[in-house]
VEXDREN-2710 file (C-alpha; in Angstrom, 1 decimal):
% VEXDREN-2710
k/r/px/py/pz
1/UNK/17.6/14.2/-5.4
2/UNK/14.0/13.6/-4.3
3/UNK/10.7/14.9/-6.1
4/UNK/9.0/17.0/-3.4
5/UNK/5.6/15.8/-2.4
6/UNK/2.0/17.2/-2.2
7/UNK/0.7/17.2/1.5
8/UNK/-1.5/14.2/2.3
9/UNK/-3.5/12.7/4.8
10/UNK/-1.7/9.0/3.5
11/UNK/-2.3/6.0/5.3
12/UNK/-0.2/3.6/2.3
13/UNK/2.1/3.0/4.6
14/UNK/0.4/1.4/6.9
15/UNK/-2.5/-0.1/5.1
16/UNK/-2.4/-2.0/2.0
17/UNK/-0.9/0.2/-0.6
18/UNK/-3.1/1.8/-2.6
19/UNK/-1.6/1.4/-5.7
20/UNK/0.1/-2.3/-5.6
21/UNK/2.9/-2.0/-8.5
22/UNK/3.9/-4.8/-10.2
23/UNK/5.0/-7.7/-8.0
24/UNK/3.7/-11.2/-7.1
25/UNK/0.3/-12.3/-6.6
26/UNK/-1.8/-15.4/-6.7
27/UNK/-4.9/-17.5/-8.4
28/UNK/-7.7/-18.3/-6.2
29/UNK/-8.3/-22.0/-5.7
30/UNK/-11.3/-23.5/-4.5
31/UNK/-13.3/-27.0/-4.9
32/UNK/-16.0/-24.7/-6.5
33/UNK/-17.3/-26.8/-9.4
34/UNK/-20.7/-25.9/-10.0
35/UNK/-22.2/-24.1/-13.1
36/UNK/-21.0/-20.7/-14.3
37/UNK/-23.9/-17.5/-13.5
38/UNK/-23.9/-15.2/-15.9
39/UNK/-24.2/-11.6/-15.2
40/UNK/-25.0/-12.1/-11.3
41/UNK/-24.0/-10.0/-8.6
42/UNK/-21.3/-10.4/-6.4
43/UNK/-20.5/-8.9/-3.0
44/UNK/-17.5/-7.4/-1.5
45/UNK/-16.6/-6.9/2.1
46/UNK/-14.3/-4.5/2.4
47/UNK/-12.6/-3.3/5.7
48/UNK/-13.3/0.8/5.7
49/UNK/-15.5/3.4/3.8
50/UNK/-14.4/4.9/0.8
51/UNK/-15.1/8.5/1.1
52/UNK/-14.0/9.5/-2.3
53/UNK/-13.6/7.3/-5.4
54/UNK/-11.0/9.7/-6.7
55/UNK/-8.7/7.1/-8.3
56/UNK/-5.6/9.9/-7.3
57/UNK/-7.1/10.3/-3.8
58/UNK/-6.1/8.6/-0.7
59/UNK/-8.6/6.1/-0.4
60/UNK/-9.9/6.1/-3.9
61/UNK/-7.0/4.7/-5.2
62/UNK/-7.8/1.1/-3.5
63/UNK/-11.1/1.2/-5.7
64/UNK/-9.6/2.5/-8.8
65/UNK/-8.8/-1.1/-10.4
66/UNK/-12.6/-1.4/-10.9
67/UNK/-13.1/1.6/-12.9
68/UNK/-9.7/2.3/-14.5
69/UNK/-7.3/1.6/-16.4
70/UNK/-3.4/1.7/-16.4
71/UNK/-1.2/1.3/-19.4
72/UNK/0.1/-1.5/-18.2
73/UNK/-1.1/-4.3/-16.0
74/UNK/0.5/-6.9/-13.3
75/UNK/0.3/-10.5/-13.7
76/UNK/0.5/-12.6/-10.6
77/UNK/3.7/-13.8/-11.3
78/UNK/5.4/-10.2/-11.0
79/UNK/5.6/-9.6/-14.8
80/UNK/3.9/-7.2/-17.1
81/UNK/1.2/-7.7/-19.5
82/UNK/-0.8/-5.2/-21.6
83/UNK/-3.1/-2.7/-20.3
84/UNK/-4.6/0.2/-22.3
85/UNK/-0.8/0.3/-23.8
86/UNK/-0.2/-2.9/-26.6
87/UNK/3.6/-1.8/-26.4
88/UNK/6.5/0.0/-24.6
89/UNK/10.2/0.1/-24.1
90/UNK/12.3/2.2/-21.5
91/UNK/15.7/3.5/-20.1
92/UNK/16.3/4.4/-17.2
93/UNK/15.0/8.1/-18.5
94/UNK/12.7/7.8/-21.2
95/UNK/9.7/5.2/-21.4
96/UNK/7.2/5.2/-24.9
97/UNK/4.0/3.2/-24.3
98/UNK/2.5/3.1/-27.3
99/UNK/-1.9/2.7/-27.2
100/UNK/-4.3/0.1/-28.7
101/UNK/-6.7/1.2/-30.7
102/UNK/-10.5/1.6/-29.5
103/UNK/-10.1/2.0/-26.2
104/UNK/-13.2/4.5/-25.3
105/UNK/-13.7/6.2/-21.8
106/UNK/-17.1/5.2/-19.9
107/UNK/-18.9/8.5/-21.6
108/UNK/-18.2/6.9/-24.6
109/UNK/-15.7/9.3/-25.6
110/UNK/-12.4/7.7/-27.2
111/UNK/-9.1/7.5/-25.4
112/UNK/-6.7/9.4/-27.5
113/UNK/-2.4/9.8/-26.3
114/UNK/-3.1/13.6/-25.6
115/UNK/-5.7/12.5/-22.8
116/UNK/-3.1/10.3/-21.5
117/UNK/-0.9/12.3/-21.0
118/UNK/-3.2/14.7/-19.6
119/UNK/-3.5/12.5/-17.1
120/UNK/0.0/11.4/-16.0
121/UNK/0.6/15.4/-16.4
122/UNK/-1.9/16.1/-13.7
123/UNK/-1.8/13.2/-11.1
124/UNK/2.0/14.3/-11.5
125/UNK/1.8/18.4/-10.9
126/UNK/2.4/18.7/-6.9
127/UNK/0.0/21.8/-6.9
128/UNK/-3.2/19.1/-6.7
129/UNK/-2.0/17.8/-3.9
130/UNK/-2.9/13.4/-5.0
131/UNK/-2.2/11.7/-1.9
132/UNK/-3.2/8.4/-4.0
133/UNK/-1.3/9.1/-6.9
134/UNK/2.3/9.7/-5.4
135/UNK/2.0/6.1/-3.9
136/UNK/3.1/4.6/-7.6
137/UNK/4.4/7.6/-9.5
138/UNK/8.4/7.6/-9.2
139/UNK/10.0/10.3/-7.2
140/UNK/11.8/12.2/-9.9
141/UNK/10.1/14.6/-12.4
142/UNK/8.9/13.4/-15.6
143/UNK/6.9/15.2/-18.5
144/UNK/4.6/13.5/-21.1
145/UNK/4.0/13.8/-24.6
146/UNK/1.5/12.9/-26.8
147/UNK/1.6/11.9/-30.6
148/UNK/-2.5/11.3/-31.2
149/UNK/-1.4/10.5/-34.8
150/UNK/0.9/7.4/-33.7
151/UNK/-1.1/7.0/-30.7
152/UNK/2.2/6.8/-28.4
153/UNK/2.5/9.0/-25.0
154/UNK/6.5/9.5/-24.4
155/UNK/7.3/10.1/-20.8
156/UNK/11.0/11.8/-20.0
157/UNK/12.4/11.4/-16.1
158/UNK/14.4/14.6/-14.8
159/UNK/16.5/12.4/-13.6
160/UNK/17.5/8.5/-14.0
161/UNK/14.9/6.3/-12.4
162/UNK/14.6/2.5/-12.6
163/UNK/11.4/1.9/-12.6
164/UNK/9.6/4.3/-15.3
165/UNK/7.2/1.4/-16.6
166/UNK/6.2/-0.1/-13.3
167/UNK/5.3/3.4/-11.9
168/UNK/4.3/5.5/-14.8
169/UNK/2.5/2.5/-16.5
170/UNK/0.6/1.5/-13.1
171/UNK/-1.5/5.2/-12.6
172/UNK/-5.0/4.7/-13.4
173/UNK/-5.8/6.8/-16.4
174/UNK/-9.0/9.4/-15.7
175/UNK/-10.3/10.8/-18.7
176/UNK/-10.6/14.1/-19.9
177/UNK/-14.5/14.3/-18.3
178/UNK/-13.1/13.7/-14.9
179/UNK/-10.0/16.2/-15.4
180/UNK/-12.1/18.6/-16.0
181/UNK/-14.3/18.1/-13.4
182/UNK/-12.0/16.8/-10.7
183/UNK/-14.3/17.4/-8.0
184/UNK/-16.7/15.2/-9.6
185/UNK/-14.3/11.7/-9.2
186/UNK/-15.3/11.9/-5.5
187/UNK/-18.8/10.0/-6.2
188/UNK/-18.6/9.2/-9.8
189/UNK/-16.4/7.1/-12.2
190/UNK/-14.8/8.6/-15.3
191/UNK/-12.3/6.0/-16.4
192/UNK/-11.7/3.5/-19.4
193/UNK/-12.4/0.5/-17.1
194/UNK/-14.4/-2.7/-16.6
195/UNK/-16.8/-1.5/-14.4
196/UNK/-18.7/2.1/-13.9
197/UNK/-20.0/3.6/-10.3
198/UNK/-23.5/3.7/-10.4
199/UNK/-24.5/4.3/-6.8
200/UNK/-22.9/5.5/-3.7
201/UNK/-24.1/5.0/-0.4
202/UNK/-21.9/7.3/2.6
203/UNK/-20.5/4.2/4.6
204/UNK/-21.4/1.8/2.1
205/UNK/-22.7/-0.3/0.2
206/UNK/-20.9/0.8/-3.5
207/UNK/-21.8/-0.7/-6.7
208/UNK/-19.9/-1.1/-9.7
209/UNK/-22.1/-2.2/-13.0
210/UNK/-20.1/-3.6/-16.0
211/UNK/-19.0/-2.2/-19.2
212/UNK/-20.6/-3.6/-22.4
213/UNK/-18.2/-3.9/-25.2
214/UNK/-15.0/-3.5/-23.0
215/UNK/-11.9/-5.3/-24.7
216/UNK/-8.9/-3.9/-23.0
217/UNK/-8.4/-5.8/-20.1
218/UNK/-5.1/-7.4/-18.8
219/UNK/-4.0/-9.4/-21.9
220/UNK/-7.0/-8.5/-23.5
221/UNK/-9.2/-9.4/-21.4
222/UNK/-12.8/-8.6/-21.9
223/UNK/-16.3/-8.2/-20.4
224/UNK/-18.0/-10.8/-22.7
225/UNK/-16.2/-13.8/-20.4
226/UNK/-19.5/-15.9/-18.9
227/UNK/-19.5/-15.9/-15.5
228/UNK/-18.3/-12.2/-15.3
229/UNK/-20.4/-10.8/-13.0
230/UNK/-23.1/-7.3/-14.2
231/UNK/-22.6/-5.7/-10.6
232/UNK/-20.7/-5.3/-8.0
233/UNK/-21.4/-4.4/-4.4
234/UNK/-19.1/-3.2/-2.1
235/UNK/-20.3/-3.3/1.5
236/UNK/-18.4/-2.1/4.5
237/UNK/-17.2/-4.9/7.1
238/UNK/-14.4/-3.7/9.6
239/UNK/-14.2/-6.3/11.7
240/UNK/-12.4/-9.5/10.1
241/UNK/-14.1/-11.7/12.5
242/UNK/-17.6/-10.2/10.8
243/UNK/-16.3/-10.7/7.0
244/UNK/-14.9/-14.9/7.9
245/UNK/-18.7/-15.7/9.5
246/UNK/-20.3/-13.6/6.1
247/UNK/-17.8/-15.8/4.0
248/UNK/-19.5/-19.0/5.9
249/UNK/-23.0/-18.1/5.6
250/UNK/-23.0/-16.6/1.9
251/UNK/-23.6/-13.2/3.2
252/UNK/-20.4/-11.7/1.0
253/UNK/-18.8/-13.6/-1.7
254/UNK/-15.5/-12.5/-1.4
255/UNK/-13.4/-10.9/1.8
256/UNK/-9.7/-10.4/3.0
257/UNK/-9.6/-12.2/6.0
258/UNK/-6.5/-11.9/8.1
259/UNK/-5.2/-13.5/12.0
260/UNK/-6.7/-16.7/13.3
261/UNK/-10.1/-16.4/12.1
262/UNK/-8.6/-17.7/8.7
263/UNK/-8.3/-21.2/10.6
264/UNK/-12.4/-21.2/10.5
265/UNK/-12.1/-21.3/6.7
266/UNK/-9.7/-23.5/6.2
267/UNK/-11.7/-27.0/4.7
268/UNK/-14.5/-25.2/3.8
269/UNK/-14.8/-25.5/-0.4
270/UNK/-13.7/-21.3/-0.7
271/UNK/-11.6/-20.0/-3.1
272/UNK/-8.1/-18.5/-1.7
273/UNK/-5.1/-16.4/-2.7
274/UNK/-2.6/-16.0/-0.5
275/UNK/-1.0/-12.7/0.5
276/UNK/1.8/-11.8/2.0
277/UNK/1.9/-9.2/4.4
278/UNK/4.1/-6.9/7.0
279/UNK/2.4/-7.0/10.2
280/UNK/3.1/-4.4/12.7
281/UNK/5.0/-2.2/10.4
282/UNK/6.6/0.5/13.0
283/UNK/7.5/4.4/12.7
284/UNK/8.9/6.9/15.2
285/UNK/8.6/10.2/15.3
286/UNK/12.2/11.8/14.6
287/UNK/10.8/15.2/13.9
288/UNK/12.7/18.3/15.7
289/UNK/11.7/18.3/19.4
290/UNK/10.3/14.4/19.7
291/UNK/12.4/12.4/22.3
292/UNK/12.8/10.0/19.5
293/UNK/14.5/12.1/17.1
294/UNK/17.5/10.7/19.3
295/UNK/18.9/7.7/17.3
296/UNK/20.3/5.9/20.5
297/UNK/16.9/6.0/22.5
298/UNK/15.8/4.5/19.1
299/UNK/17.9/2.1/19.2
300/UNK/17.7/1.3/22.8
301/UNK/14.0/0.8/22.4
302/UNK/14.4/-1.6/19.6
303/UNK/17.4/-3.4/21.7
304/UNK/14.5/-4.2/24.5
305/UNK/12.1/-5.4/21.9
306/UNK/11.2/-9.4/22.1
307/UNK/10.9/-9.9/18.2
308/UNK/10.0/-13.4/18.4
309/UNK/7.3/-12.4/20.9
310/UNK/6.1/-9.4/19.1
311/UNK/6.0/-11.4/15.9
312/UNK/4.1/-14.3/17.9
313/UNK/1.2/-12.1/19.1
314/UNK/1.1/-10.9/15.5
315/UNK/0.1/-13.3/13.8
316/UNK/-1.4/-15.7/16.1
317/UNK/1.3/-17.8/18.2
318/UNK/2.6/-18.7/14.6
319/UNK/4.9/-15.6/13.5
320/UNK/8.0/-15.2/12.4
321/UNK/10.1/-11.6/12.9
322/UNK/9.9/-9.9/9.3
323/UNK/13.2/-9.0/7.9
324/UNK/12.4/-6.6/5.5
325/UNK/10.2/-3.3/4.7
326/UNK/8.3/-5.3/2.1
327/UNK/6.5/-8.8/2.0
328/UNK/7.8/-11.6/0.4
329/UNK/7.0/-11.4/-3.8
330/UNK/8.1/-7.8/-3.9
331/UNK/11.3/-6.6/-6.0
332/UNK/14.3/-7.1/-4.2
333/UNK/12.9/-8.4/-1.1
334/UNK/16.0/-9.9/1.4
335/UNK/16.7/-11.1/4.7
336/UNK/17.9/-7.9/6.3
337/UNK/17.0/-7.4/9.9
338/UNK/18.6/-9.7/11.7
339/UNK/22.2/-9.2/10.5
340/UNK/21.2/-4.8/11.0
341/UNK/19.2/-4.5/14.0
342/UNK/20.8/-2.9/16.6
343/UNK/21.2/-5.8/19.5
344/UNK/22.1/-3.7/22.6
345/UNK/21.8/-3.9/26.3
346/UNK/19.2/-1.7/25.9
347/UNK/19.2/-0.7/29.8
348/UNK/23.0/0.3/29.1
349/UNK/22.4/1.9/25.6
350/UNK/20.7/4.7/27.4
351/UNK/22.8/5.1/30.4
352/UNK/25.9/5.9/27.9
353/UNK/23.3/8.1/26.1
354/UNK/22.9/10.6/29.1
355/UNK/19.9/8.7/30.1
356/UNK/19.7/8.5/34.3
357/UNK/17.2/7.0/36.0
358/UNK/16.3/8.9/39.7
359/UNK/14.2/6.5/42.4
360/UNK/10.6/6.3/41.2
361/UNK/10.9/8.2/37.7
362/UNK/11.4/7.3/34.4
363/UNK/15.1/7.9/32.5
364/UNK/15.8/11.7/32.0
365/UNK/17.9/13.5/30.2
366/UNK/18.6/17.5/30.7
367/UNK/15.8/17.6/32.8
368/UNK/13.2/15.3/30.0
369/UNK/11.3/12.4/31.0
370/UNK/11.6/9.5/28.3
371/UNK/7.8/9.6/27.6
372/UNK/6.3/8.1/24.9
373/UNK/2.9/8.3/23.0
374/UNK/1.9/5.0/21.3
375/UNK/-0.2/4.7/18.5
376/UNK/-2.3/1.9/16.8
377/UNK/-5.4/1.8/15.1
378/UNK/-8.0/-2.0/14.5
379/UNK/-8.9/-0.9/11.8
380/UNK/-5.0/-1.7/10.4
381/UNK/-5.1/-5.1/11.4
382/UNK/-7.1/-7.1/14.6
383/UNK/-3.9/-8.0/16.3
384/UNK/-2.0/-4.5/16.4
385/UNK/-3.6/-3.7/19.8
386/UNK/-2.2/-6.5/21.5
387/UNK/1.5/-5.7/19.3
388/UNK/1.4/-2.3/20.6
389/UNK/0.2/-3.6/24.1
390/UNK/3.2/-5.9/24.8
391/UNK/5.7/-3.3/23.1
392/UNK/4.6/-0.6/25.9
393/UNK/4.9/-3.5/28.6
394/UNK/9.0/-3.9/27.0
395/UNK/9.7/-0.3/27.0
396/UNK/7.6/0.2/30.7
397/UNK/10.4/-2.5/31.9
398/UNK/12.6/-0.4/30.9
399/UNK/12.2/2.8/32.8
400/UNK/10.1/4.9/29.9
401/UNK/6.3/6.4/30.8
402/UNK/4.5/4.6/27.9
403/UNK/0.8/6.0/26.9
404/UNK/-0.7/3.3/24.7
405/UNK/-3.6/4.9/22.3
406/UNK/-5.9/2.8/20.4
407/UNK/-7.3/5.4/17.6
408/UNK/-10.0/5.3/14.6
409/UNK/-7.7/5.2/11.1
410/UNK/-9.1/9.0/11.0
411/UNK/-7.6/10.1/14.1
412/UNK/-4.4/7.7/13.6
413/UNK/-4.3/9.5/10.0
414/UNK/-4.5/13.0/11.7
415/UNK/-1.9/12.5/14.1
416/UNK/0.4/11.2/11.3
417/UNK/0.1/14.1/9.0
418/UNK/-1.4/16.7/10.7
419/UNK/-0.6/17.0/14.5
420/UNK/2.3/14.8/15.2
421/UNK/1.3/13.8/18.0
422/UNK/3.0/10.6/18.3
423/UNK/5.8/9.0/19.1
424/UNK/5.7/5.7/18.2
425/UNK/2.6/4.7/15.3
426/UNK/1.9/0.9/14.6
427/UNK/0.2/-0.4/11.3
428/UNK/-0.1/-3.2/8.7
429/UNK/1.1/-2.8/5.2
430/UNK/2.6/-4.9/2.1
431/UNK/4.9/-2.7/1.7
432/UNK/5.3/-1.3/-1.9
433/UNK/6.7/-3.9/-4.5
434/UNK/9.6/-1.8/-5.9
435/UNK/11.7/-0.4/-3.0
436/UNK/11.6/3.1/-4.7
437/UNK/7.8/3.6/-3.1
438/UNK/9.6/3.6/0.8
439/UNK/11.2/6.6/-0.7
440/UNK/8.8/9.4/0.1
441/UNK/8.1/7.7/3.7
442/UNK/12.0/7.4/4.6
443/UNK/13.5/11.2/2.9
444/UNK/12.2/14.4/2.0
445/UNK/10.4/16.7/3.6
446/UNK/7.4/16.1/6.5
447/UNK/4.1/16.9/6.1
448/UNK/2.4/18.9/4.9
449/UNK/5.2/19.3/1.8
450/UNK/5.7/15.7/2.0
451/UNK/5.0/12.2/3.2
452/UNK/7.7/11.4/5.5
453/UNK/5.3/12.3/8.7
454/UNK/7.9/10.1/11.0
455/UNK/10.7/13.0/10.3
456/UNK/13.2/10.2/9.1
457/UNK/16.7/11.6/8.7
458/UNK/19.1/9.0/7.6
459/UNK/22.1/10.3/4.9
460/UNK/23.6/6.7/4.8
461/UNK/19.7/6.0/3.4
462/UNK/19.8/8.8/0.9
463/UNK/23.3/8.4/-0.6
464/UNK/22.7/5.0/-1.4
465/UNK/19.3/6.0/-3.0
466/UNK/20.6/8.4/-5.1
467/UNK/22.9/5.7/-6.6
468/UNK/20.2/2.6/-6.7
469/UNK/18.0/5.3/-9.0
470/UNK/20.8/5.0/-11.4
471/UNK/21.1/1.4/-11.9
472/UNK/18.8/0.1/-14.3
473/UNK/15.5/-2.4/-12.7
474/UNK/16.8/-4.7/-10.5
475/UNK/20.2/-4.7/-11.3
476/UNK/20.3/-2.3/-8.6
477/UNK/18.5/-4.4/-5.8
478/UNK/22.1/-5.1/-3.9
479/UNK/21.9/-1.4/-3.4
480/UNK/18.4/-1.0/-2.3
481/UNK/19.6/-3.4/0.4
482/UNK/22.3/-1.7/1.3
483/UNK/19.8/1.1/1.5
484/UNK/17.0/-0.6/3.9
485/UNK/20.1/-1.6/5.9
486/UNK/20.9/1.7/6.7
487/UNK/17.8/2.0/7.9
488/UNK/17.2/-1.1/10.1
489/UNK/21.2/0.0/12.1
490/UNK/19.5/3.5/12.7
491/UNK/16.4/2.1/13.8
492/UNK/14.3/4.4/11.6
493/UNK/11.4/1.8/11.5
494/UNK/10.8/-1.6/12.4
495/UNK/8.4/-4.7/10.7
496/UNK/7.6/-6.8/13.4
497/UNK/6.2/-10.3/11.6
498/UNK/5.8/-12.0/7.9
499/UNK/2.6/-12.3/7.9
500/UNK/0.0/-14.4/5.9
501/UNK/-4.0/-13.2/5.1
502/UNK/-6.1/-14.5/2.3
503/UNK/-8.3/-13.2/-0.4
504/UNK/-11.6/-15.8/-0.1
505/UNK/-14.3/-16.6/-2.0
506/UNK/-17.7/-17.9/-1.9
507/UNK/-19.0/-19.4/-5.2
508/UNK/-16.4/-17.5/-6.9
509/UNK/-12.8/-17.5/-8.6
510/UNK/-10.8/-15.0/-9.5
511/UNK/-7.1/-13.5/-9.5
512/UNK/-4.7/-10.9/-7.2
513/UNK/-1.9/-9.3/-7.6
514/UNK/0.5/-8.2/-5.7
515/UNK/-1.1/-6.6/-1.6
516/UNK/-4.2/-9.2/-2.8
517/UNK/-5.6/-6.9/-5.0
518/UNK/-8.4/-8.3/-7.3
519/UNK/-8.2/-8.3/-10.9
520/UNK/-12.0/-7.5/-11.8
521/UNK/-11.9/-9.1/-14.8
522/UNK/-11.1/-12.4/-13.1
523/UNK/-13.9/-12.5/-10.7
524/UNK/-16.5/-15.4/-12.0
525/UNK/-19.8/-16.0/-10.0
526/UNK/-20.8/-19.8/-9.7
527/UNK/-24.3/-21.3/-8.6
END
């Protein structure tokens, strides 16, 4: 049913996706009144290093909005507006995006339909290996076409899929210069976009310098707009504490700010756009030979969980237990895990599963401790340590030998994908806006052929797939439901709390989508 999937290092589904499709976003507000600056700087905090710009690559791919283009572009109210596309139509099989007309590359080349499908072509063949790239693109096969003369790229699905133009029509476009130099995207830009890398720093700062003449923006936008900034600098700042006190003092002009540090903002004449977030988003390790590969010890464990206090410590005192994969804003988003949870004597649960407890020792079962390997990382989010903390106490209450690891996102990243060795990972994410991107992450094959690095194994989960991909856009959401449902009774993975962080500025406006991402061609610098 599934599209198999290169081997990747991913972190999307626990940090903000990479790729946000198309879903709901925001407009900065602020009591900024002052005069326009025209062709200023403005400065970016971000909360990790980009190692590779790479718009198909794992972490490139949260920096490609500044230097590429899609053929289609989300609006903060979930819909679609034009991109480097003027047109389209799709089925549930076919989607024809048809191009405007002088759109050039940032060599000054022009972007013709045979480069564009070059591109999808490639971000789409599993032998490269784009980590970045199968975060948006849907999981059937597709090929593209090109007709340069009536400058349309035709993309056919192997299979149905909902979602053609939300996927397809959301990839960054690289030009043929960086296709045939792929190793070159790492530290250099070679897109239609906004914005061009000019320098690149290991660890930081990046900067971005504008595109005269650009005209192809989200509904047209352009590069001409006063206030539009000439550069952008992207500085390193992984401590969200660091970023709020930089916001303050003028030391950034915009940051993500997320936890109780946003109360020190709150008042304070910045812009904001609100983003909803998944905090504490939870996987466990079902691969062959993990304790948790057991579905009732998983669902024992989530029976002793205190939601309400997890979801507190989350988000400040303030939280609320998510009930879904995905934030609020995304397509098809429900109330699903309190009616699907399993809600067990948890003590019990294991008992009936062959689960004995002898004086002094954990439960065991055919001789195996219940030990478990917990996993979190700060660099996911400022309060997962304290999550992870008071989920080992629950689970040490209840008999198991918990080993609580705090990690760098590197080494959280290489026990994911490449060692395994975890039982129980904690991170942050958005989710994906269309329920199809929990597909690689929840079926399919482990790494490295795939993305599913917590083993999942749910057939409920895949049957129910297999018939959402057939229903046209959303008329299929009742299905995806039914889907995460499965999923939440077999306690494959657990969201702990809705979450709220904020996109601020300093003397600036600007729009996000969907996850907060910035729309660069939003972004005005006041005085």
């Amino acid at each position: 049913m599934l599209r198999r999937t290169p081997p990747a290092a991913l972190t999307a589904a626990l940090t903000a996706s990479a790729l946000a499709l198309s879903g709901c976003g925001g407009v900065a507000r602020s009591s900024t009144t002052t005069p326009l600056v025209d062709r200023g700087t403005v400065r970016i905090a971000e909360s990790s290093e980009t190692p590779s710009f790479d718009p198909y690559s794992t972490f490139g791919a949260s920096q490609a909005r500044y230097a590429y283009d899609s053929l289609v572009n989300p609006a903060p109210d979930g819909s679609l507006v034009t991109g480097l596309a003027s047109s389209w139509r799709a089925t549930a099989t076919r989607a024809v995006f048809t191009l405007r007309a002088g759109v050039t590359c940032s060599d000054g080349t022009a972007l013709t339909a045979s480069a564009v499908a070059r591109s999808l072509t490639y971000a789409a063949d599993p032998d490269n290996q784009l980590a970045g790239a199968r975060t948006v693109l849907p999981n059937v096969p597709f090929t593209a076409r090109a007709d340069d003369r009536t400058r349309t790229v035709s993309v056919e699905a192997g299979a149905p899929f909902p979602f053609l133009v939300r996927t397809i029509g959301l990839l960054p476009v690289v030009c043929p210069a960086g296709l045939d130099r792929p190793g070159s995207l790492a530290r250099a830009t070679q897109g239609t976009g906004p914005y061009v890398l000019t320098r690149y720093s290991p660890g930081g700062p990046y900067e971005f310098t504008v595109r005269d003449g650009y005209s192809w923006g989200p509904a047209g936008a352009t590069t001409a707009e006063r206030g539009l900034p000439a550069r952008l600098v992207l500085s390193v700042v992984p401590q969200t504490s660091t970023a709020a006190n930089l916001l303050l003092t003028g030391g950034v002009d915009i940051a993500r700010v997320s936890g109780p540090d946003r109360a020190r903002l709150t008042g304070r004449g910045l812009a904001v756009s609100e983003v909803a977030t998944v905090v504490g988003l939870t996987f466990f390790n079902q691969r062959p030979g993990r304790i948790l590969a057991d579905r009732a010890v998983r669902r024992a464990l989530v029976s002793a969980l205190d939601r309400e206090g997890l979801a507190n410590v989350a988000v400040g005192g303030t939280g609320t237990p998510a009930e879904d994969f995905d934030a609020e804003g995304a397509v098809c988003h429900a109330d699903l895990a309190e009616a699907h949870l399993p809600a067990l004597d948890a003590a019990e649960a294991l008992r009936e599963a062959g689960w004995t407890r002898s004086a002094g020792g954990p439960p065991a079962k055919n001789g195996r401790e219940l030990r478990l390997r917990l996993i979190t990382s700060p660099d996911l989010g400022p309060t997962l340590a304290s999550v992870a903390e008071l989920m080992a106490r629950e689970w040490t209450a209840l008999g198991a030998q918990v080993e609580l690891v705090t990690e760098s996102l590197p080494a959280l990243v290489n026990a994911m994908y490449t060692t395994a060795d975890f039982d129980v990972v904690v991170g942050s994410t958005p989710g994906f806006a269309l329920p199809a991107g929990f597909i690689p992450f929840f079926s399919g094959p482990a790494p490295a052929e795939g993305l599913n690095f917590a083993g999942v194994s749910d057939p409920e989960y895949d049957a129910l797939v297999a018939r959402a991909l057939r229903e046209p856009d959303t008329t299929g959401c009742a299905t995806w439901n039914r889907a995460a449902a499965a999923l939440f009774r077999s306690a494959d993975a657990l969201p702990i709390a809705e979450g709220r962080s904020g996109v601020y500025g300093h003397r600036t406006t600007f729009t996000t989508t969907f996850g907060g991402q910035l729309v660069p061609t939003s972004i005005r610098l006041h005085q």
